[in-house]
N, C-alpha and C positions, 0 to 999 in steps of 0.2 A: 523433650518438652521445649515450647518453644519461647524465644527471652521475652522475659516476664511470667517465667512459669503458666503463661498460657498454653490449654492445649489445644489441639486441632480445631475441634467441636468449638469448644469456648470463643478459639480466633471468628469462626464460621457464626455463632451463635450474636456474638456483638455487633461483626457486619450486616446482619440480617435485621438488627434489633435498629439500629444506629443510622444504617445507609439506603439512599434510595434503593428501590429494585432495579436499576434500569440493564443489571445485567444478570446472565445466569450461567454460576461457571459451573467448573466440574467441583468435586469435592474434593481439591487438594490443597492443602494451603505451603505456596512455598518458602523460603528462605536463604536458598543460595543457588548459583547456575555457574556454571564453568562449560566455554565451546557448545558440544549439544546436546550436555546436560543438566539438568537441575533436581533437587534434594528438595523432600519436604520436610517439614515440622521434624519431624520424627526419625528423618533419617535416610529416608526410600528414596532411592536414586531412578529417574525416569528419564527417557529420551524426549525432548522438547520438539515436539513435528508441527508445530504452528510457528515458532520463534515470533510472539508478540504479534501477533498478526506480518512479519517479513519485515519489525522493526529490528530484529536480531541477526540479518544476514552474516554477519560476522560472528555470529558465535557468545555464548555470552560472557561479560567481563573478560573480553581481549585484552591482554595484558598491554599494549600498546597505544590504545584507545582511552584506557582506564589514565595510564600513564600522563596524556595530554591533558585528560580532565585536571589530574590533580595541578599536574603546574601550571595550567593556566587558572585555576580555580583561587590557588596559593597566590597569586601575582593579580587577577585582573578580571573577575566575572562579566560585570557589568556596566555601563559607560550612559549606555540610553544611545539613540541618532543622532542627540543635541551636537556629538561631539566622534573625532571618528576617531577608531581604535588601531592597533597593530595587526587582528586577525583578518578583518574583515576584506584588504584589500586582497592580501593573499589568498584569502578561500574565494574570492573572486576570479582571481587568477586561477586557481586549478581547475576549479569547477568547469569555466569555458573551455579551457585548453582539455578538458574529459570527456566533454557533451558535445563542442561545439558550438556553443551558444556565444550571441553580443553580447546580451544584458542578463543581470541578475538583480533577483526583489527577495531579498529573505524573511522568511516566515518561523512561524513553531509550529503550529499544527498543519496535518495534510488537508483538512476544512479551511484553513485561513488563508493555505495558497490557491485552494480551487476557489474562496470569494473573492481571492484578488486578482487572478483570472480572470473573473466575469466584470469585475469594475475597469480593468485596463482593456480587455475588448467592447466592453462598451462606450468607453471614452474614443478608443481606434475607429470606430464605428462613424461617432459623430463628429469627431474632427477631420479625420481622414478620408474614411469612405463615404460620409456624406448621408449619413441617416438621419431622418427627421428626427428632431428633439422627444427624446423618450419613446420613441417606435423599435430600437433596436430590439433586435431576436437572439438569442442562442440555443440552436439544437442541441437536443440530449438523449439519452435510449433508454428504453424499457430495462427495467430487471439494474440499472446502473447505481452503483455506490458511490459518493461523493462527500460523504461526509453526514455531518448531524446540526448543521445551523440552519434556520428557519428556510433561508431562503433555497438551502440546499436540500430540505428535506421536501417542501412544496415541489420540486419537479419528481422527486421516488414515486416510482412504483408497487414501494412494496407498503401496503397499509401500517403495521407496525410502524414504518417511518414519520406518516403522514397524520393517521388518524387524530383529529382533535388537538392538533398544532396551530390551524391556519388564523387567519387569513394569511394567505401565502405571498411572496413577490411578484409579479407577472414580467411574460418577456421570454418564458420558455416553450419549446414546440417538443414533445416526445415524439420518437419513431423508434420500430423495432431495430435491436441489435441486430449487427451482419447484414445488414439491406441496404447496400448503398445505394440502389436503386430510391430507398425511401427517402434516401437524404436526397436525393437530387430533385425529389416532387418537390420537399418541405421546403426548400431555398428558396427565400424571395430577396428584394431587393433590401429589404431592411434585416437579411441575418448578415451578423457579425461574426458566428465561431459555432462551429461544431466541437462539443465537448467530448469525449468519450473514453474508454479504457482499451487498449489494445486486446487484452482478456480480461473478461468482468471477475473479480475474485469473489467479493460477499455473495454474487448471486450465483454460487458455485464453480466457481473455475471455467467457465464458459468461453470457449477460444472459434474466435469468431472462421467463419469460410476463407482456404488460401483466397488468397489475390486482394481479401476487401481493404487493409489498411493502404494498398497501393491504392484502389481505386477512391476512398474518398478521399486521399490527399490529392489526385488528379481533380476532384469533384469540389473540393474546396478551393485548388488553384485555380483554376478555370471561370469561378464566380466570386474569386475574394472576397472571401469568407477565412480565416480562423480557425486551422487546425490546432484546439487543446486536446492533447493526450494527455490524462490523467496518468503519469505512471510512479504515482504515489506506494502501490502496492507489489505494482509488476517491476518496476525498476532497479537498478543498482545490482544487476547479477541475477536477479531471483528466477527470470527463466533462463539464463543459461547466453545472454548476453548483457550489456550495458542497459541497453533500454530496451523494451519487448518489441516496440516499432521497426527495430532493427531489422529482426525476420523475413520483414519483407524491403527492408533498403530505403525506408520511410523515412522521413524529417519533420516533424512538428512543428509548426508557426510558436508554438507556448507549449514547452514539457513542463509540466508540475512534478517535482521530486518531493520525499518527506522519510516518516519509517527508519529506514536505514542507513540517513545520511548521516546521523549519527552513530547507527551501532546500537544503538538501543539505548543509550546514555544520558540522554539530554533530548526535550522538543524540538525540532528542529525542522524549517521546509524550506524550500523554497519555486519560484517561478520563474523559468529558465527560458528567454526569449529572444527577440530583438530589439533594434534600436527603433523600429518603425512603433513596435503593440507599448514598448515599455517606456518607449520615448516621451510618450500623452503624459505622464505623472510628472508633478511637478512638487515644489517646498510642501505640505502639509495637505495634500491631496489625498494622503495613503501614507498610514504608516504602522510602528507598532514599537512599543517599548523596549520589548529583550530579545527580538525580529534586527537579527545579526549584531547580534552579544560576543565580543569575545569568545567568552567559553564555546556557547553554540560555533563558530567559526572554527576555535581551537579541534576541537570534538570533530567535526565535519572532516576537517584539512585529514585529520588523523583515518578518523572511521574510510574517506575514499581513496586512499593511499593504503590499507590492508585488504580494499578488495581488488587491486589493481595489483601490487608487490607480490601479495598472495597468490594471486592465481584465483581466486572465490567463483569469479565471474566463468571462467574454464571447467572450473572443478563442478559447477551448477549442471555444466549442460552436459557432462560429461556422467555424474553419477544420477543427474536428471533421468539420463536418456537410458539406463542400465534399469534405476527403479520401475517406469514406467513400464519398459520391457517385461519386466520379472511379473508387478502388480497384472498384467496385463494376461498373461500365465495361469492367474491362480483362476479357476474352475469353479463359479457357487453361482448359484441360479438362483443368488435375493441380489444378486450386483445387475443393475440395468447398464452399465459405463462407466471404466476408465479413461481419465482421460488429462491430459497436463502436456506445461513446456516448461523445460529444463526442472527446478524444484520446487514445482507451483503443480503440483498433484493434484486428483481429485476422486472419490470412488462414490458413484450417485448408484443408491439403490431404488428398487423399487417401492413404490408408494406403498403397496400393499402388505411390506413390512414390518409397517410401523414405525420409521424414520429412523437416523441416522446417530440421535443422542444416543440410542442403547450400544453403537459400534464405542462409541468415544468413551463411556465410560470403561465398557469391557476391556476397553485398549487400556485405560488408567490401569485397571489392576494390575495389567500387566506389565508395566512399567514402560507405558507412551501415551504422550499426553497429543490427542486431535484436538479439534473441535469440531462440530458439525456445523452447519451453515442451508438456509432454506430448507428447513425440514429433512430433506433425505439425500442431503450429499454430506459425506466428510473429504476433509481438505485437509492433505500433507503436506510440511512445509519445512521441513528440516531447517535448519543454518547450512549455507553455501559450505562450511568448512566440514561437513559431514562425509566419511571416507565407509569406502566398499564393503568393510565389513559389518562396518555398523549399519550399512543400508541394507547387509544379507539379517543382520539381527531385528532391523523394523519391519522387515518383509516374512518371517519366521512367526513374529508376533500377530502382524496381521491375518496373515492365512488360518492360523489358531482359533483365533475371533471368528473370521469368516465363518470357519469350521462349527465349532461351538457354539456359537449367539443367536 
């Protein structure tokens, strides 16, 4: 029974009474996680193969993580920008010395760093590169996730995003994913930044053609413009290196990080740049309240120091490259492709199935929790700390489903 002598149903029965619809999970309700598992109401122990959408790369409540929340929580939450803190200068410090980067803009939400990406390329725009007053462009692609605020949903293409939000922002251009070719028609003298994700995750796991993150970083050098790589989702280990751009020996003009910078602990983003895009901001140009808090820094410092100490980021591409191989094995003719880098999975069925929800639940019963994603793909996502045999145990599970469902 769960505290407050609530049960399952009950918990389930109140948020449905109570809370918007705007989401649709599965029917489990949980109460505690430990690494890559989690326990519901009632007791039933399940494997976590989403980890929060890849904000739990580290596993959940790491004990080291958990650790820095509390003494810094104990000593020193909150401050505001008015005034600067102990954490912040240091998570400054590590963060560049990790990524590479000049400058740092801290955020909370993975939304709040991709709008502040678009307000600091478009300031770069018009101060620097010389765009008429309010003409500036930023490309973006089809099928692309970016968040949920107005100005971010008006470039989606997925209707559920867009439908009956608008009027929307103007200033953005869509071109297909994986078409560098397309990006180099759309480029006129007034774009500022090509936004993108190295592999789309909401619109199923989608990993674009070898060669293309090299060539539109050649495609944006070339016509200065504004490499943003979104790697809010794909970052921090989750394919089996630091950033998914890596892959191909890419560098980003503006990485946006989020998700996993804390561990799953705390909001936490940030926009990871240089002195030329970040340089444009000035005293009260851009800012945000609890957008590099103590705690959030504390949390941060700690959560990228156990995926670095650890090995997470290794261990990613390593039991990455084993799962994919095995999933890749299994024999059912309702699977249309698998397909993933490092442990950022994917299994898309055929349409004529009947979609992807009936895999995720099947998977519940059996103590693993998916989630499906566009109708007919589900998406595995373990925590980075996830070892061999618990990957021969989610792979046992699956084939079961496959089998049976």
């Amino acid at each position: 029974m769960a505290q407050g002598q609530h049960s399952a149903q009950q918990l389930m029965d109140i948020e449905s009474e109570l809370g918007a619809h705007n989401y649709h999970p599965l029917e489990v309700v949980l109460t505690r996680g430990e690494g890559i598992w989690v326990w519901d109401v009632d007791g039933k122990r399940y494997m976590d193969c989403l980890s929060a959408y890849s904000a739990v790369n580290q596993g959940h409540c790491h004990p080291k993580i958990l650790n820095a929340l509390i003494e810094q929580a104990s000593r020193l939450p909150l401050t505001s920008r008015a005034f600067h803190n102990d954490q912040l200068a240091l998570f400054y410090e590590e963060i560049c010395a990790l990524t590479n980067s000049h400058k740092v803009l801290p955020m909370n939400s993975g939304a709040e760093a991709v709008e502040t990406a678009i307000k600091a390329v478009r300031k770069w725009g018009y101060e620097v590169k010389g765009v008429p007053h309010d003409q500036a462009e930023v490309i973006v692609c089809e099928e692309a996730f970016h968040g949920r605020t107005i100005t971010i949903v008006g470039f989606s293409t997925d209707p559920k995003a867009h439908r009956n939000f608008g009027p929307f922002t103007p200033g953005f251009k869509i071109i297909p994913y994986g078409d560098a070719e397309a990006l180099e028609r759309a480029i006129t003298p007034n774009t500022v930044a090509f936004l993108v994700e190295p592999i789309q995750g909401e619109a199923g796991v989608n990993i674009p053609p070898a060669g293309y993150l090299k060539r539109i970083r050649e495609i944006c050098s070339a016509n200065t413009v504004m490499l943003v790589m979104d790697e809010i989702q794909t970052g921090l280990g989750r394919t089996g290196k630091l950033f998914a751009e890596e892959h191909e020996g890419v560098e980003a003009d503006v990485t946006l990080v989020g998700k996993a910078l804390s561990g799953g602990f705390y909001p936490m983003s940030a926009v990871l740049s240089n002195t030329e895009v970040l340089g444009v901001l000035q005293p009260g140009q851009h800012g945000s309240t609890f957008g590099g808090n103590p705690l959030a820094c504390a949390v941060g410092r700690a959560a990228l120091k156990v995926l670095t100490e650890e090995g997470l980021i290794e261990n990613s591409a390593r039991q990455g490259a084993y799962f994919l191989d095995e999933l890749q094995k299994l024999r059912n003719n309702k699977v249309k492709e698998v397909r993933g880098r490092g442990l950022m999975l994917a299994i898309e069925f055929h349409p004529e199935i009947g979609g992807a929800r009936q895999y995720s639940e099947a998977l519940r019963a059996v103590g693993m929790l998916c989630k499906e994603t566009h109708e007919d793909t589900l998406r595995i996502s373990p925590p980075l700390v996830i070892k061999r045999d618990e990957v021969d145990w989610a792979l046992e599970r699956i084939d079961q489903v496959l089998r049976d469902t």
